[in-house]
C-alpha atoms as a printed R data frame, in Angstrom:
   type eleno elety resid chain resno       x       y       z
1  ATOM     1    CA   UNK     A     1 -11.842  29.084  11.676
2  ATOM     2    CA   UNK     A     2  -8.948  27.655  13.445
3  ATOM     3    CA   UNK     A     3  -8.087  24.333  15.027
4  ATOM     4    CA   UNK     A     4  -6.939  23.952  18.377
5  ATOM     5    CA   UNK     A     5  -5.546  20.349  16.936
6  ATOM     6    CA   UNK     A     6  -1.859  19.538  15.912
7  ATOM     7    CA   UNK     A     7  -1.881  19.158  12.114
8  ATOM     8    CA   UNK     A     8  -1.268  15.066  11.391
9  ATOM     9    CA   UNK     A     9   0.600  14.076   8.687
10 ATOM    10    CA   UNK     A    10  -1.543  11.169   7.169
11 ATOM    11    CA   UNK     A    11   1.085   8.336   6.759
12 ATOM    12    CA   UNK     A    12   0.914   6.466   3.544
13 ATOM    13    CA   UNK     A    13   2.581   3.967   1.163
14 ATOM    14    CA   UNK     A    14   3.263   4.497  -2.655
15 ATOM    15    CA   UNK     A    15   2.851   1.972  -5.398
16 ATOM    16    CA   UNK     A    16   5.238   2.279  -8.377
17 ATOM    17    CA   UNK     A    17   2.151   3.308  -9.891
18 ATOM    18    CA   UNK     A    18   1.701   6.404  -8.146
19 ATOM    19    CA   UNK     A    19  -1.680   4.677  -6.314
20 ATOM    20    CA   UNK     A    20  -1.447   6.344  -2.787
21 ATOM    21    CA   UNK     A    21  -3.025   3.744   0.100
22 ATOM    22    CA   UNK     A    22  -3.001   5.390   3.546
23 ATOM    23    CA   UNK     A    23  -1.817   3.323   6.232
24 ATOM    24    CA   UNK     A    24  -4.854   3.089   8.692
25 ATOM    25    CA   UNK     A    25  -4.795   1.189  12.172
26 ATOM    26    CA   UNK     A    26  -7.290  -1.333  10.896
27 ATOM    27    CA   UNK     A    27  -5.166  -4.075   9.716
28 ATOM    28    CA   UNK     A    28  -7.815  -6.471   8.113
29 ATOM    29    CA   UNK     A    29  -8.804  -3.829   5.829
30 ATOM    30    CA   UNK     A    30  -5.186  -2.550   4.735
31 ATOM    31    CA   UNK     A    31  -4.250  -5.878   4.189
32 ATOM    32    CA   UNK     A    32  -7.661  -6.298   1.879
33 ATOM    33    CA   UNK     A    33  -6.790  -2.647   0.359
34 ATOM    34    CA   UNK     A    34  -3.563  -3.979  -0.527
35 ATOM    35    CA   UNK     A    35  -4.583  -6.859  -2.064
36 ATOM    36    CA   UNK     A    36  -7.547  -5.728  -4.011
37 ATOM    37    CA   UNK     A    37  -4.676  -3.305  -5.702
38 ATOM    38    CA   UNK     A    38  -2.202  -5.921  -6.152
39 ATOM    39    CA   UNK     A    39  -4.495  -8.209  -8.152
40 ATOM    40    CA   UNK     A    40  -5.263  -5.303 -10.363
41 ATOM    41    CA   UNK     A    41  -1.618  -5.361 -11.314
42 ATOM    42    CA   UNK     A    42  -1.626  -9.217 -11.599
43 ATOM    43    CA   UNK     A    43  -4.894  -8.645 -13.806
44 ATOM    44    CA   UNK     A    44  -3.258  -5.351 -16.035
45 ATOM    45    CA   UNK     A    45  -1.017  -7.900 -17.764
46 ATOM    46    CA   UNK     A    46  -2.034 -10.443 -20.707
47 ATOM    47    CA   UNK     A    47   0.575 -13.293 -19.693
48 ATOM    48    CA   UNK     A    48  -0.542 -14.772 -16.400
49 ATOM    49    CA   UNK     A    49   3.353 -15.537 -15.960
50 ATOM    50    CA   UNK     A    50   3.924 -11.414 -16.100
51 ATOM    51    CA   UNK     A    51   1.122 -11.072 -14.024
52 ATOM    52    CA   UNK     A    52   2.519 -13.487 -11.155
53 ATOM    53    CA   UNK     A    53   5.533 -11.255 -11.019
54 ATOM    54    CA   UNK     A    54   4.312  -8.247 -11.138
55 ATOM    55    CA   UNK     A    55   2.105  -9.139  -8.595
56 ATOM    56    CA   UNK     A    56   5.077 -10.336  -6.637
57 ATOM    57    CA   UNK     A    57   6.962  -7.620  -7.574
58 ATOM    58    CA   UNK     A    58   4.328  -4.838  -6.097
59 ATOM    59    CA   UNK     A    59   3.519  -7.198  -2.682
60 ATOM    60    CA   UNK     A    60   7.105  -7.232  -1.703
61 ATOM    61    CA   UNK     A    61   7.288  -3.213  -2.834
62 ATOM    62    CA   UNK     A    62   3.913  -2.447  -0.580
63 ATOM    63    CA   UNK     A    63   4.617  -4.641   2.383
64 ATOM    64    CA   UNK     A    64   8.089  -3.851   2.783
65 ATOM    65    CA   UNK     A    65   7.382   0.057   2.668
66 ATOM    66    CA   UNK     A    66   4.285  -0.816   5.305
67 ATOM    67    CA   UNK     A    67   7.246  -2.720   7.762
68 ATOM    68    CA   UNK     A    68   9.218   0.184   8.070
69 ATOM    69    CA   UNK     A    69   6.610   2.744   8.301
70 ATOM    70    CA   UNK     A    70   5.816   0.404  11.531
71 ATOM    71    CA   UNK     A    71   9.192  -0.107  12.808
72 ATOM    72    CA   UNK     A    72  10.047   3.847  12.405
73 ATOM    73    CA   UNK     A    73   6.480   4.274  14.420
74 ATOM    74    CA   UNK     A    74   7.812   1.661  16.860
């Protein structure tokens, strides 16, 4: 059975762990999604001071890839 629909690419962004987190239009629960993955970086690593920057590192990784998917929608 066919669609009469235009195939969608879903759009998504990447951690450097390969985690996949599509980007969806409700913002409260991205930002939540995001989060909930970033603290299970922050968690992964045995020195808290590791964990802070990883947990840096991976916000600033996410959110950056999240503004330009936006600004290329927009």
């Amino acid at each position: 059975m066919t669609s009469n629909y235009p195939k969608m690419r879903l759009t998504v962004i990447k951690c450097e762990c390969g985690l996949v987190i599509p980007v969806i239009p409700d913002v409260e629960k991205l930002g939540k999604a995001i989060d909930a993955h970033i603290e299970e970086h922050k968690t992964k690593e045995n020195d808290s001071s590791k964990g802070e920057i990883a947990a840096k590192r991976i916000h600033d990784n996410l959110f950056g890839q999240l503004f330009k998917k936006i600004n290329d929608i927009y």
